[in-house]
Structure formats: structure tokens, C-alpha cells
C-alpha positions as CSV (number, residue, x, y, z in Angstrom):
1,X,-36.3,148.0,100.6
2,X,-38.4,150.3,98.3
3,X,-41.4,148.5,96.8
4,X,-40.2,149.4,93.5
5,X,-37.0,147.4,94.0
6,X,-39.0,144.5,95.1
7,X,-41.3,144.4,92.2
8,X,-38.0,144.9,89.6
9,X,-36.4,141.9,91.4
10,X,-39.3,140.2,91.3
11,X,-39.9,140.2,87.6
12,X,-35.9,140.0,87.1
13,X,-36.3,136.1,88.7
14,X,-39.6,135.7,86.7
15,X,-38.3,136.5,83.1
16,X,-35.0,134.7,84.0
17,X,-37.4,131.6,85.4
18,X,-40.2,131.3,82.6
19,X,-37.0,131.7,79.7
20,X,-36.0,128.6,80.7
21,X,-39.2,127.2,78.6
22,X,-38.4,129.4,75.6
23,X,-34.8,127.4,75.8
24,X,-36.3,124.1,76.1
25,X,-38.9,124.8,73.0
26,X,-36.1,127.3,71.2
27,X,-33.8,123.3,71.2
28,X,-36.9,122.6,68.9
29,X,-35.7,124.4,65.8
30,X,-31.8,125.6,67.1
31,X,-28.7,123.7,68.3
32,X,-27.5,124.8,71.4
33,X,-24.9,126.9,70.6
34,X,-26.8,128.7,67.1
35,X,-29.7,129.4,69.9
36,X,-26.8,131.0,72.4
37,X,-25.1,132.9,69.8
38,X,-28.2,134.1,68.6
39,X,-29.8,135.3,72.0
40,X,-26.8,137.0,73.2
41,X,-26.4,139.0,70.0
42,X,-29.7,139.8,70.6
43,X,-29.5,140.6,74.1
44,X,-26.0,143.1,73.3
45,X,-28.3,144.9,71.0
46,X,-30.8,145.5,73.1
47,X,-28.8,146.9,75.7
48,X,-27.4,149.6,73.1
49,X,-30.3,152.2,73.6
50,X,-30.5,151.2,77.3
51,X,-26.8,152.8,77.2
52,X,-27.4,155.7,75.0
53,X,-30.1,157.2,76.8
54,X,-28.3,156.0,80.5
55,X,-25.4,158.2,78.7
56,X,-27.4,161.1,77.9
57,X,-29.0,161.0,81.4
58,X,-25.9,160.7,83.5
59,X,-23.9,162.7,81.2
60,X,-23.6,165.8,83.4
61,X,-23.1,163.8,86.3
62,X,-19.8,162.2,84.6
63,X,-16.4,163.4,84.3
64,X,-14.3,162.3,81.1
65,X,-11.4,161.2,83.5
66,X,-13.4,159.1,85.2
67,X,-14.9,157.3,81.8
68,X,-11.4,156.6,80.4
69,X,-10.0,155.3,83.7
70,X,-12.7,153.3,83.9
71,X,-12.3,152.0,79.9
72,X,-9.7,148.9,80.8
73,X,-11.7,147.6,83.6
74,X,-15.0,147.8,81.8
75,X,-13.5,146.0,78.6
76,X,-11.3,143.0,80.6
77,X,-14.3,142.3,82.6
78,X,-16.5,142.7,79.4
79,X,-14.4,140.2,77.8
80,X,-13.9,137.4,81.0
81,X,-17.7,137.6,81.6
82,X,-18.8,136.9,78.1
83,X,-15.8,134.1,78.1
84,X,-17.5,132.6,81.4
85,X,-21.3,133.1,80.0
86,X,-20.5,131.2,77.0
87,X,-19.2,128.3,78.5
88,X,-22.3,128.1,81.5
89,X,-25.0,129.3,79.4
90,X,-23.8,126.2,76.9
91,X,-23.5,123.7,79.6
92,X,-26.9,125.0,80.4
93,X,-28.7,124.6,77.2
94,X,-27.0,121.3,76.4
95,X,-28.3,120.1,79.4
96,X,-31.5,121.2,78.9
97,X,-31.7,118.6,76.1
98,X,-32.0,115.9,78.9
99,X,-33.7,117.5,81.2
100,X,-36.8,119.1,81.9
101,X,-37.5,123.2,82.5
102,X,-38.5,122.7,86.1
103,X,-35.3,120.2,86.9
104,X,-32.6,123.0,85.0
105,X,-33.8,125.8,86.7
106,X,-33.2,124.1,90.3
107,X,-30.5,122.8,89.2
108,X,-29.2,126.5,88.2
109,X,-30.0,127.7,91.1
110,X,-27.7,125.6,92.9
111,X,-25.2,128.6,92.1
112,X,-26.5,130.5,95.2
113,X,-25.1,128.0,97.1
114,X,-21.7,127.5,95.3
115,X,-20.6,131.2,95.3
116,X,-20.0,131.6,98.8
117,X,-18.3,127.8,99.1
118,X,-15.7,129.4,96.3
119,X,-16.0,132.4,98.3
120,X,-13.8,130.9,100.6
121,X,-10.8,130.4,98.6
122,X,-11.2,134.6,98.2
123,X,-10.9,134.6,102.0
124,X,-14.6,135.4,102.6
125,X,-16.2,134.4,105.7
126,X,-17.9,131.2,105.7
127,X,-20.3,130.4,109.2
128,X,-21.9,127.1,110.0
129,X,-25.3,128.3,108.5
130,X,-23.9,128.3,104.7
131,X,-22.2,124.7,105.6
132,X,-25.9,123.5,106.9
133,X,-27.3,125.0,103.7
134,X,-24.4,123.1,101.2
135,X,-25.2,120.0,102.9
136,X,-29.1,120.5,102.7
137,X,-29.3,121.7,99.2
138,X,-26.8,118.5,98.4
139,X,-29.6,116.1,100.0
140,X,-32.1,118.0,97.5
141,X,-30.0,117.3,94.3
142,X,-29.8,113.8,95.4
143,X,-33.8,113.6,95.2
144,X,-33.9,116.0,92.3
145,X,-31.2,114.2,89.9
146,X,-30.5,110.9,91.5
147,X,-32.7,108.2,89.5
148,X,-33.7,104.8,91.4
149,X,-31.1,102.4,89.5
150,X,-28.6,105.6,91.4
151,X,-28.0,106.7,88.0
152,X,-26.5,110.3,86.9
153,X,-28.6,112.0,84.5
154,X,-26.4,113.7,81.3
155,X,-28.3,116.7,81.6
156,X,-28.3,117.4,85.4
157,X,-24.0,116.6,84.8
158,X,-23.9,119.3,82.2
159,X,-26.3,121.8,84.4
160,X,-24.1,121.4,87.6
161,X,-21.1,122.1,85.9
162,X,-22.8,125.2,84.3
163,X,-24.3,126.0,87.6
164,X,-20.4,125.6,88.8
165,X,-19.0,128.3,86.0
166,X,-22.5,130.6,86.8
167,X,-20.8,130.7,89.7
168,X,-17.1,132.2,89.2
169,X,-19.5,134.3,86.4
170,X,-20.8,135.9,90.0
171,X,-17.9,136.3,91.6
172,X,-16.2,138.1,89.0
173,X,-19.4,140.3,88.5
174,X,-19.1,141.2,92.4
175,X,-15.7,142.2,91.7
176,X,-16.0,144.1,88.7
177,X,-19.5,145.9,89.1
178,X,-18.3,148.5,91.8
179,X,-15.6,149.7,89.3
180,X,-17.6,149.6,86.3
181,X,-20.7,150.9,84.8
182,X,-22.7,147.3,85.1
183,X,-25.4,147.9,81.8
184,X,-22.3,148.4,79.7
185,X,-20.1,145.5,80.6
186,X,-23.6,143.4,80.0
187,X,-23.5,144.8,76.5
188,X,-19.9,143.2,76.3
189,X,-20.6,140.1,78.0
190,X,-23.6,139.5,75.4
191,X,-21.8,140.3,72.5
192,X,-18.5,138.4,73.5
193,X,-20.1,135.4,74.7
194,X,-22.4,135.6,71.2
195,X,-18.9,135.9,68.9
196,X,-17.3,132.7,71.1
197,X,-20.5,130.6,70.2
198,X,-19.6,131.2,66.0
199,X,-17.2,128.6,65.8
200,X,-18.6,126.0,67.8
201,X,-21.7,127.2,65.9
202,X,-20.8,126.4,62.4
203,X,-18.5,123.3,63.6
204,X,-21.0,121.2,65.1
205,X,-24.3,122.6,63.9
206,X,-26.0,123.5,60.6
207,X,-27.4,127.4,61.5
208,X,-30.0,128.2,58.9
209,X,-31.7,131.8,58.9
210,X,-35.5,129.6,57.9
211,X,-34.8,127.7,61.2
212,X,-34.4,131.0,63.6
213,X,-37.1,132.3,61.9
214,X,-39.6,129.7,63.4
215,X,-37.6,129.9,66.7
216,X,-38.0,133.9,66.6
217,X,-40.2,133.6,69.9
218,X,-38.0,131.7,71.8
219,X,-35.3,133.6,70.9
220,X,-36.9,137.0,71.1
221,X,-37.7,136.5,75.1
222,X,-34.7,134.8,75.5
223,X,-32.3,137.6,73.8
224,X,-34.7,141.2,74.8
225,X,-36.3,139.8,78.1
226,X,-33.6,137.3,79.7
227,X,-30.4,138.8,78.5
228,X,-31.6,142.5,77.8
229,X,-34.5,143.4,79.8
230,X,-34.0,141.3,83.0
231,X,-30.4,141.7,83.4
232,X,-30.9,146.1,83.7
233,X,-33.7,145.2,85.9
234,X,-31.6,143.3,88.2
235,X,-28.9,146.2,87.8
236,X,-31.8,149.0,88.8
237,X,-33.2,147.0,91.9
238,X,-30.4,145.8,93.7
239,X,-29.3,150.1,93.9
240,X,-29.0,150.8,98.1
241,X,-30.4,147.1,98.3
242,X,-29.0,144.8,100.9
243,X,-27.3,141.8,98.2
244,X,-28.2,139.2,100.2
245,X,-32.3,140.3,100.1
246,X,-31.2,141.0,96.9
247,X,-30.1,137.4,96.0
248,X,-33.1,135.7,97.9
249,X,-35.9,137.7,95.8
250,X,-33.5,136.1,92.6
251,X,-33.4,132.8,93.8
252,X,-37.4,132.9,93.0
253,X,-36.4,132.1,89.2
254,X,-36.0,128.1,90.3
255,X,-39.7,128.4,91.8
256,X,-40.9,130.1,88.5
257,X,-39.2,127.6,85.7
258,X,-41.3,125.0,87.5
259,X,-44.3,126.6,87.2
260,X,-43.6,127.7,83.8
261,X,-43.1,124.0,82.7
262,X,-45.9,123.2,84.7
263,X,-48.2,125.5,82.7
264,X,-46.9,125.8,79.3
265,X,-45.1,122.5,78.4
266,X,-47.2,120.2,80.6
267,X,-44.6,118.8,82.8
268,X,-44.5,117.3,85.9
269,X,-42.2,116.3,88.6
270,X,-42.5,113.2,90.7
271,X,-42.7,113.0,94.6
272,X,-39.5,112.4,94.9
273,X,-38.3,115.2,92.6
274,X,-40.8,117.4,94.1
275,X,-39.3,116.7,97.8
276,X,-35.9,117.7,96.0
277,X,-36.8,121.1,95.0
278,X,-38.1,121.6,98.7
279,X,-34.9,121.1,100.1
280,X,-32.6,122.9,97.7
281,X,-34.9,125.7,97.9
282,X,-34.6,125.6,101.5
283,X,-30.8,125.4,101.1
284,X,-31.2,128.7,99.0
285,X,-33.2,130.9,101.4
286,X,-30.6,129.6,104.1
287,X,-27.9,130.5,102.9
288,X,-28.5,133.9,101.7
289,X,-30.5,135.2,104.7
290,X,-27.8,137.3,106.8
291,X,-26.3,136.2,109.9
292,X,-26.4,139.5,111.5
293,X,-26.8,143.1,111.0
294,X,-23.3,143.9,110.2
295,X,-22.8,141.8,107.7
296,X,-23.7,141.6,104.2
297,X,-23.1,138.9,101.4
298,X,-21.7,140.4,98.5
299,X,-23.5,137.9,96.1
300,X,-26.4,139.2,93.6
């Protein structure tokens, strides 16, 4: 691996780790699915001159065969991303509301494990390792969400479940991608997943243009950095990168929203919770490191 593609990596996991606290403030001033909608309008928009000088760039490097039989499969996968974003990025944030930064982005991260359980039903390989790492990240959740009365949290329910859809988000991403030019199915994904959080928006909620005015921080680094900036990043460094080095450099975003609440909204995990995060980290670096040289996890 190129330094370069380490360091993009690398900051791809820490802007997806630290917005975790602009979600928790941005719940301050937006409902959950306003602050969504908002972002991922935000984050489609920023993508549009990443594509428009990507175009210029590549443009002599392109057929116009090749772009048109490519259009379908870049607007269905556009459109089923966007469909899955919406509903784990609102899982997400609603959970949020019950949890802390730190807890969410553990819990989120659980999807490493997850995609190559589902992978299963695709008829992907599965060894013992993964199995060792699904039960040890389990063990970790148990610390992490179970309280002492052996009580369920609301929050960590709502952030499995989106850490569940995250999931079949990735596996439709590793099917797509290789057909499709990845920056501009983003740009659809955003944009899609922004228009399906309108009606939930103005059905349950009470958007008002003062209120995302004092949330324009959170929703700034949320929208450019998380959806815009961070998602090309991750696009630009996993180029001629193994996917499973790949996914272990991403899985840093769990360690970074702890820190992150740590240092900017003062919060604090208990020993328990702390031995939690332990083991479902482990469970991440498990399962993504490769068995052997030949093969290669298609998850990133």
C-alpha cells in the first residue's frame, strides 16, 4: 500500500468518526430526519464539481458507448443505495438520541462484521476466523449495550438495525462499484436518500430554515466532510488497494467517535463499556485481516 492511500483512508475513518459528534450536537437544533435530508442534499452538491472536473480529466480516456451502457446501472444502483442510506442513516441518527457518540460509532461499526455473515447467503466463503470474530464482537455488544438490570437500550436497538441495513448498503456497493463510476452513483445515493427524508420530514417534524441556520456547523461537516469529502476519499484510496486492508484502516472511525466524544462533548464510557469496545474492536480487525494470500474480502 502507497503511503498516500493510507493517509486518505486514514482521514476517510476520521471525518466519518468525529461526524458522529456533529450528529449528536446537529439533534440539538434538527429532528432526525430534517438533519438527514439536509446533509445528504448537501453532501450530492458537493459531489457535483468533484464530477465535473473527474469528467473533464478522464474525458479522453472515455468512450461514449461505454458512458451510456453504463447509464442504467449507475442510476438503479444510484437509486437502491440512496433507498438503503436513508433508512440506516435514520435508524442511526434516531438512535443517537439515546445514545452516546462513542457507543453509536461501535455500534456502527458492528457492520464489518455483519457483511460477510450476509455474505454467506451470496455464496461467499465464510472460515472459522469470521465465525470466532461474530461471536467475539457479540460478547463486546453485550458489555457495550447490555445495562445491569439486562436491559436493551432504544438507541443501541435502532443503531443495530442501522448497522444491519449499512450492511446490505455494502454489499450492494461491492456489487455495483466495479460497473459504475463510484463518485457519481454517491452523488445519486445523497440526493435520493435526501428527497426520501422530505416526507417523513414534514410529517413528523417542524423543519424551519432559523433552526438549520444555528445547526449550519453540524450540518456543514456532516453534508461536505462526511457525505462529500470522506466518501471520494474512501473512493481514491482503496484504488489497487487490498479491500480487506482497505476495510481495517475504515474500521478506525469506531476508535475516533470515542475520542471525539471524549474530547469535544465530555463523555465517558464506563469499565464495562470500555471492555466492550475492546472486544468488538478486536472482532473487527479479526475479521477483516485475510486468511491467506489468495484471497481477498470484497468488503470496503
Amino acid at each position: 500500500m502507497r503511503p498516500k492511500n493510507a493517509i486518505m483512508l486514514v482521514m476517510t475513518a476520521f471525518i466519518w468518526g468525529t461526524a458522529f459528534v456533529a450528529q449528536s450536537v446537529g439533534m440539538d437544533y434538527l429532528g432526525p430526519f430534517t438533519f438527514n435530508g439536509v446533509r445528504s442534499f448537501i453532501g450530492g452538491a458537493a459531489l457535483l464539481p468533484c464530477i465535473f472536473i473527474i469528467g473533464k480529466m478522464n474525458e479522453r480516456g472515455r468512450g461514449a458507448e461505454q458512458a451510456v451502457g453504463s447509464r442504467k446501472g449507475l442510476i438503479v444502483g444510484g437509486v437502491i443505495c440512496g433507498l438503503l442510506l436513508f433508512a440506516a442513516s435514520s435508524l442511526q441518527q434516531l438512535g443517537i438520541q439515546y445514545s452516546t457518540a462513542g457507543k453509536a460509532g461501535f455500534i456502527t461499526a458492528f457492520y464489518i462484521v455483519i457483511v460477510p455473515v450476509l455474505g454467506i447467503f451470496l455464496k461467499k466463503k465464510t472460515g472459522i476466523k469470521v465465525w470466532a470474530a461474530v461471536v467475539l464482537a457479540l460478547t463486546g455488544l453485550y458489555f457495550l449495550c447490555i445495562t445491569e438490570t439486562f436491559a436493551v437500550g432504544k438507541g443501541d436497538v435502532l443503531l443495530f438495525l442501522g448497522a444491519l441495513i449499512f450492511s446490505v448498503h455494502i454489499l450492494v456497493i461491492d456489487y455495483f462499484s466495479p460497473r459504475v463510476d463510484g463518485v457519481k452513483m454517491a452523488c445519486i445515493q445523497f440526493f435520493v436518500c435526501g428527497a426520501a427524508s422530505i416526507v417523513p420530514m414534514y410529517a413528523l417534524e417542524t423543519p424551519r430554515i432559523t433552526d438549520m441556520a444555528k445547526g449550519w456547523l453540524p450540518l456543514l461537516y456532516a453534508g461536505v466532510l462526511s457525505c462529500g469529502v470522506a466518501y471520494t476519499l474512501q473512493i481514491i484510496g482503496q484504488k489497487n488497494v487490498n479491500p480487506a486492508i482497505a476495510s481495517l484502516i475504515l474500521s478506525l472511525e469506531s476508535c475516533f467517535s470515542v475520542l471525539a466524544g471524549w474530547m469535544v462533548l465530555g463523555e465517558t464510557l464506563s469499565v464495562r463499556e470500555t471492555a466492550g469496545c475492546v472486544l468488538m474492536f478486536a472482532a473487527i480487525i479479526l475479521a477483516q485481516l485475510p486468511e491467506r494470500k489468495k484471497e481477498e474480502m470484497q468488503y470496503g
